[in-house]
N, C-alpha and C positions, 0 to 999 in steps of 0.2 A: 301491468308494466310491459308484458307482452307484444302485447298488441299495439303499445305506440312506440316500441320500438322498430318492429315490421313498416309502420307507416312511414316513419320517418327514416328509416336506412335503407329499405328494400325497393323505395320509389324515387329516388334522386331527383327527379326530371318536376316535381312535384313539391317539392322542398321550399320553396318559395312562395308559396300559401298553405301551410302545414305549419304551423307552429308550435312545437313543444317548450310549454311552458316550466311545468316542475314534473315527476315522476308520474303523477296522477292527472295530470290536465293536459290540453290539446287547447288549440285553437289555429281554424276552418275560415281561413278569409279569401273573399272575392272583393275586387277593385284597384285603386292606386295602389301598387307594389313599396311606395316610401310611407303609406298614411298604412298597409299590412304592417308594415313594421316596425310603425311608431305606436296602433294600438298594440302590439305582441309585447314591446318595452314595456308600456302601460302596465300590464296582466302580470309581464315578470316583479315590475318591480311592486305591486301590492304583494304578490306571493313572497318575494323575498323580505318584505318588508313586518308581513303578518306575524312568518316566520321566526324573526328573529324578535317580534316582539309578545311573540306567545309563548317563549319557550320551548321550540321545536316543533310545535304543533301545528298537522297537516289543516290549510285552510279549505272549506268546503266549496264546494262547486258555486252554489248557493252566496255564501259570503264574499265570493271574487266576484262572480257577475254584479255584484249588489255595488264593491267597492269601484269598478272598473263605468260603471255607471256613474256613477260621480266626477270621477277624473274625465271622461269623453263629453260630459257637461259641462264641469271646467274648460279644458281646452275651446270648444265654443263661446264660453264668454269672456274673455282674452279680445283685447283691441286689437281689430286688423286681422284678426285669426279667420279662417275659415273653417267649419265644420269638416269632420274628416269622410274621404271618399271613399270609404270602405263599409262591409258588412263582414262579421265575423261570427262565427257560429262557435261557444265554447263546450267541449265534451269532458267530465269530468268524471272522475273514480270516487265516490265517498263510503264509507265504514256506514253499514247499517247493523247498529247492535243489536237493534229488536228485532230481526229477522235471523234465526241460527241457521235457514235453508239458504239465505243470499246474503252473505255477510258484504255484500257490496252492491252499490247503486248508482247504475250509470243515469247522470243527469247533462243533458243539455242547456243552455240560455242563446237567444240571438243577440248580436248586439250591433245599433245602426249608428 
């Protein structure tokens, strides 16, 4: 939680492809500034959505990139849509129980 809060408040100038998603997730995009921030909607609203239908339980890096995949495939098959001009890279924090020396593991997904 550290760490993306340094990213996100200590770089202002940079805020604008920086995307904090929930406590634990990030998302890292290069291209159209309106299609940055329509997949970051995207990303929020699986997280909020996970959330409230798991019963407070944090979604994993893993299961966003998976969910967020789907919906950027949606939106391309939509009449008259065009594919979005972005590239997003998401960085996540998940709980690794079976490991007592790293009870945490940072994972990455690219998404086109």
């Amino acid at each position: 939680d550290l760490i993306f809060d340094t990213v996100t408040e200590d770089n202002p100038t940079h805020n604008s492809k920086i995307h904090r998603l929930s406590p634990t997730h990030l998302l890292l995009t290069s291209g159209i500034a309106g299609d940055s921030r329509t997949l970051a909607l995207a990303f929020r609203r699986v997280v909020a959505s996970w959330t409230h239908q798991n019963y407070g339980e944090v979604i994993t890096t893993r299961e966003l990139a998976s969910e967020v995949g789907k919906v950027r495939h949606s939106i391309g098959l939509r009449p008259g849509a065009r594919v979005l001009g972005v590239i997003g890279l998401l960085i996540g924090l998940d709980e690794n129980e079976q490991n007592d020396d790293f009870p945490i593991t940072v994972r990455m997904y690219r998404s086109f």
